[in-house]
Structures are given as structure tokens and as C-alpha cells.
N, C-alpha and C positions, 0 to 999 in steps of 0.2 A: 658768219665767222665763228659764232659761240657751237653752230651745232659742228661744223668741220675739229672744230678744237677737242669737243667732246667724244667726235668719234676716235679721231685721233689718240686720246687719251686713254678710251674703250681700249683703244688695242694695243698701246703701251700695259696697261693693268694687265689685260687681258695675259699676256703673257709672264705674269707673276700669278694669276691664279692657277698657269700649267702647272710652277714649280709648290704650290702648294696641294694638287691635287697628285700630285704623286708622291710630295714626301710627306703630308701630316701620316696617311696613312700605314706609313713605316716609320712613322715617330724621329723623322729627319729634320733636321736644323732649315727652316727656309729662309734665312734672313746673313748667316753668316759665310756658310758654304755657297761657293761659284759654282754657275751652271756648269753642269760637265753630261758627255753623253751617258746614258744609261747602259751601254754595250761596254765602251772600252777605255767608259772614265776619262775621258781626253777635258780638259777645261775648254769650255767653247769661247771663242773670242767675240769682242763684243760686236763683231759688224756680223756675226752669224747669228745675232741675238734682236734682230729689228722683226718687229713683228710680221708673221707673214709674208715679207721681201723675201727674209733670208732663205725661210722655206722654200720659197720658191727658185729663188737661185741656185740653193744647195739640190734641188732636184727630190725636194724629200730625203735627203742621206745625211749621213756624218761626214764633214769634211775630213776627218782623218783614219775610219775604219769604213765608211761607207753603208753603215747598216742604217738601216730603214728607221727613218723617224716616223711617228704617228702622226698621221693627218687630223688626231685630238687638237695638235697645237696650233694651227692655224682655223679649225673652227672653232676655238674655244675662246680666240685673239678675235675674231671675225664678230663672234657671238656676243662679245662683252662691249667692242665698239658700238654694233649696232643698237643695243640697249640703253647704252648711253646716249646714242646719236637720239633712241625714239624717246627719255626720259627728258632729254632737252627741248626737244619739241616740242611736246605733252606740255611740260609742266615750267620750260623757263628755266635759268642759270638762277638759281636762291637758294638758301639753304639747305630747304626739304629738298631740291631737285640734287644737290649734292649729296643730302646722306640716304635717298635713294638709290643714289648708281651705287655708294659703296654697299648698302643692302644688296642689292643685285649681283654684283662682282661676289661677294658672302652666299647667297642664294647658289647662284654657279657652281661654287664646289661644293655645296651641300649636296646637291644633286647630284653631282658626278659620283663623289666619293661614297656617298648612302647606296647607288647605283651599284657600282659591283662592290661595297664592303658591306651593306646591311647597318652601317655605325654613321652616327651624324658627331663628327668631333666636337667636343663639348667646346673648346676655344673660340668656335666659329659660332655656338649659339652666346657665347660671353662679348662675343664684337657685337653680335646684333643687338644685345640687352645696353651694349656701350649705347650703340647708334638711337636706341630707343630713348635712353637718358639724354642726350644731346636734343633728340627732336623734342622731347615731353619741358624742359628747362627754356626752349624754345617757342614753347605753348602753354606756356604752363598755369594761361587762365582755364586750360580745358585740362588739370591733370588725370580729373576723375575719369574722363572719358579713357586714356592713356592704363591707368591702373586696374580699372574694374578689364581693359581688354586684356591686361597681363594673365589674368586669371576665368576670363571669361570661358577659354575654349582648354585652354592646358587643366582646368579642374575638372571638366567633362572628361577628359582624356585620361587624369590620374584616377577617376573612379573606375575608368574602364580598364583601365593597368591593373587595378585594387581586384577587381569583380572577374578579371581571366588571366588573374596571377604570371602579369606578362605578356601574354600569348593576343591579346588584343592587337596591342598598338606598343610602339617603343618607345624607352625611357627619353631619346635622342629626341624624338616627334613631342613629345609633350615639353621640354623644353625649348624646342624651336617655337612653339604654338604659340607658350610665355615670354617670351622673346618677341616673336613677331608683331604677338598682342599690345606690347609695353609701346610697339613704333608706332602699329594700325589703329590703335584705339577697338573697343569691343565692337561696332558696328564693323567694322570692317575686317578684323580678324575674323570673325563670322563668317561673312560672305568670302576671304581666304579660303577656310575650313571648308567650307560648303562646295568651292568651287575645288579645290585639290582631291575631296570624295566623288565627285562628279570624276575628274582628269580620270583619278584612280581605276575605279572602277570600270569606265570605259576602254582607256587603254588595256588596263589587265586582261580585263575579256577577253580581247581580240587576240592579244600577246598568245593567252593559254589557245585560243580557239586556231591561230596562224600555225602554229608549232606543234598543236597535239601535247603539250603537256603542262604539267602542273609549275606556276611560277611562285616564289618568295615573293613577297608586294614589298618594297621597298617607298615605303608612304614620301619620303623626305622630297623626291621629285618633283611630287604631285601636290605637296604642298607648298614647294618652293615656287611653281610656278602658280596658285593660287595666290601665295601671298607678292609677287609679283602682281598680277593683274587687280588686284586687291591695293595695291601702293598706288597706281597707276591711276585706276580709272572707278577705285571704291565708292568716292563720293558719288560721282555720275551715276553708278549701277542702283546704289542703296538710294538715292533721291527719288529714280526712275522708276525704281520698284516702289514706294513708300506714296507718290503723287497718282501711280496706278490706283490706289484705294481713296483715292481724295475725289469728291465731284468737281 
């Protein structure tokens, strides 16, 4: 019943993080203005606003000018259920397990929006610093672990900003890093870091090598979903790798 609710809920959010990824990015109001279509501004009602049904029933269209809605919104509704459905499973209905899915739902349009803008909104690295403060007050016999991560990987990061005046890594990335470090503690922003330079890189590769050309690396993806799997399954990895050197 906890994991049905949870997905259920994935895809209720999930379709609030549509309307954030398309208007933080044009600096749009997403909390006061009603969804309306993006063609011909119609305000959509709210039984065409049920996650993934209505797309489906509306045939992918606007009920009133009939232009083509993005199949973004029903995997991006689809995407955030099932993260929550696999956070519940994982890790159980508790705290952490809840200010995980909101990390996640955060993480989602980091990546979308870093994806085709190159910009990670600073608002969305301010909820994760939120989500960190809640978790570390939460734990807060281990703060040191929590605070040395704030800074563990984002002061690597601001040297490297410092030493290629920009051109390294972005201002965006070094704040998510501090942010993510504040939630993961430094053992496991680490192993984030580590594993979003692995994503990166591999994907990019093949990107540039698929296509014949030269891409912009838009890091915020690749560390979104490091620090995901880093939330998830950190302790497990970093125990697993740590007991490998032990006889």
C-alpha cells in the first residue's frame, strides 16, 4: 500500500516538476499562474491535468487548439513515480526515505533544465541546501560528516573554476556539489562525484562519437544522477568497496 501511494504521488509531483521545467527557465511564476497550453494559452482544466491519463485520453493534443503536447510530460510523470515507487522500496516510508524523493523530484529538473540550458537554477540548489539542513538536524550526532561533505567536493571544484577561470566546471555544478554534499555527507558525495565523472564521460563519448560532432557537457545530468545513486545505495557501495581492503 506505502509503495502504490508513493508511486502514485511520483506522478502527482511529477507533473509539477513539468511546470517547473519549462518556466524556471523563462523566469515564470510556477506556483500562482494556472497551467494553460503553451501554443494558444487556453487554461487547461483540471481533469486534463491527471498525470499521464489525460495525456493519454487527449491523444497527446490540446483539447482546444489541438497542437501537440510533449511526450516530456508523461515521462517525466512516469520518471518521478517510479523513483519514488524504487526510494520506497530501497529504503522504507521515514524521513530520509521522504527528503530523498523530494531530492529526486529537485535532481529531475536539474537535469532537464542544465540539459538544454547549460544553467542549473540557483533556487533548486537553495531547496537541496534546505533538504540537507532538515536531514543533518535529523542526524545531527553525525554533523561533521554532513559539513566537511558540504565542502568536500565543491572546494575541489571552486579550485578548478579558480585555475581555468570558468572554463573547467560551472558555477551551477559547484553549488549543487555543496548542496548535495550538505545532504550525502563527504563519503558519499565522493562516490556521487566520482560516479557522475564516470556517467559523463562515457556518455559524452559516444554522444560526440554517435553524431560526428563536438558537444557542450552539461555536467548537472551526470551529477544528478550520481548523486542519486549516491542517496540510494552510498552506504552499500562505499562499505563494499572499504571491506574489499579488509582480510
Amino acid at each position: 500500500m506505502y509503495n502504490t501511494f508513493a508511486f502514485l504521488f511520483g506522478l502527482l509531483i511529477g507533473s509539477f516538476l513539468n511546470v517547473c521545467i519549462f518556466r524556471i527557465p523563462r523566469k515564470e511564476n510556477i506556483t500562482t499562474t494556472r497551467s494553460h497550453c503553451t501554443s494558444c494559452g487556453n487554461v487547461i482544466k483540471w481533469y486534463d491535468l491527471v498525470p499521464v491519463i489525460s495525456y493519454l485520453l487527449l491523444g497527446g493534443k490540446c483539447r482546444n487548439c489541438k497542437s501537440k503536447i510533449s511526450v516530456q510530460y508523461p515521462l517525466i510523470e512516469i520518471l518521478n513515480g517510479s523513483l519514488y515507487l524504487l526510494i520506497a522500496g530501497v529504503m522504507g516510508i521515514n524521513i530520509k526515505s521522504v527528503l530523498m524523493m523530494a531530492l529526486t523530484s529537485a535532481l529531475i529538473v536539474i537535469a532537464v533544465i542544465d540539459w538544454r540550458t547549460y544553467e542549473i537554477p540557483f533556487g533548486l540548489n537553495v531547496f537541496i541546501t534546505v533538504l540537507g539542513l532538515i536531514n543533518l538536524f535529523f542526524d545531527r550526532t553525525n554533523w561533521l560528516l554532513y559539513v566537511v561533505g558540504a565542502v568536500c567536493v565543491s572546494g575541489f571544484l571552486l579550485i578548478l573554476y579558480a585555475a581555468t577561470k570558468g572554463r573547467g566546471i560551472g558555477g551551477g555544478d559547484i553549488k549543487l556539489m555543496a548542496a548535495a554534499g550538505l545532504f550525502l555527507g563527504w563519503k558519499n558525495c565522493i562516490l556521487a562525484f566520482i560516479i557522475g565523472c564516470v556517467l559523463g564521460s562515457v556518455i559524452h563519448l559516444i554522444r560526440m562519437k554517435v553524431s560526428k560532432q563536438d558537444h557542450v557537457l552539461a555536467f548537472g545530468p551526470y551529477l544528478a544522477a550520481g548523486i542519486f545513486i549516491a542517496g540510494i545505495w552510498g552506504d552499500m557501495i562505499v562499505n563494499a568497496y572499504i571491506s574489499s581492503f579488509t582480510v
